[in-house]
C-alpha positions in Angstrom: 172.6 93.8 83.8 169.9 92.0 86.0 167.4 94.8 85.5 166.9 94.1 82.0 165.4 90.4 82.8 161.7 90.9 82.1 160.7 87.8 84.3 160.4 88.9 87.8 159.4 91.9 86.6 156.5 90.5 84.3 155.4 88.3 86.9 155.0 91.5 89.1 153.2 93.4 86.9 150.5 90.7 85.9 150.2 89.7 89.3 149.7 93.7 90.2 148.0 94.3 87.4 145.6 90.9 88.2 144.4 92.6 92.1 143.9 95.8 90.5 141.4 93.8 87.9 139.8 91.2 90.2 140.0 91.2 93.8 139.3 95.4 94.6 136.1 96.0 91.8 133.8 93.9 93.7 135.2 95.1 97.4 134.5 98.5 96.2 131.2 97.9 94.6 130.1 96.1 97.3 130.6 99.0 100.2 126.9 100.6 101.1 126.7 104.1 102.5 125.1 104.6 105.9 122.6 107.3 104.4 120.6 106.3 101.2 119.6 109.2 99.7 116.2 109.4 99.9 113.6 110.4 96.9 111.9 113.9 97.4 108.2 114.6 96.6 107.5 116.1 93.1 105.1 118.7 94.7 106.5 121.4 94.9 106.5 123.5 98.0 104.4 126.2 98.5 106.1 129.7 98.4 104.7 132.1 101.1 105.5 136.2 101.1 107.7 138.0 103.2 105.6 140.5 105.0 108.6 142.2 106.9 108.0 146.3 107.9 110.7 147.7 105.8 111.3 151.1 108.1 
């Protein structure tokens, strides 16, 4: 039964298992979002009442 014979199949998964490891970490790492969050001021802002007419 050909199935059986781990050496294709060993190959494969090192190999598979080898771009998993290697070559997509530092692609993915790499990628930079359009929109750096920027850092907001500590102060915080001032609250000012509501005066709505409640009739």
């Amino acid at each position: 039964m050909p199935q059986l014979n781990p050496s294709p199949w060993l190959a494969i998964l090192i190999f598979s298992w080898s771009v998993f490891l290697i070559v997509i970490p530092p692609k993915i790492m790499a990628h930079s979002f359009p929109n750096e969050p920027t850092l907001q001021s500590t102060e915080k802002p001032k609250a000012e009442p509501w005066n709505w007419p409640w009739h």
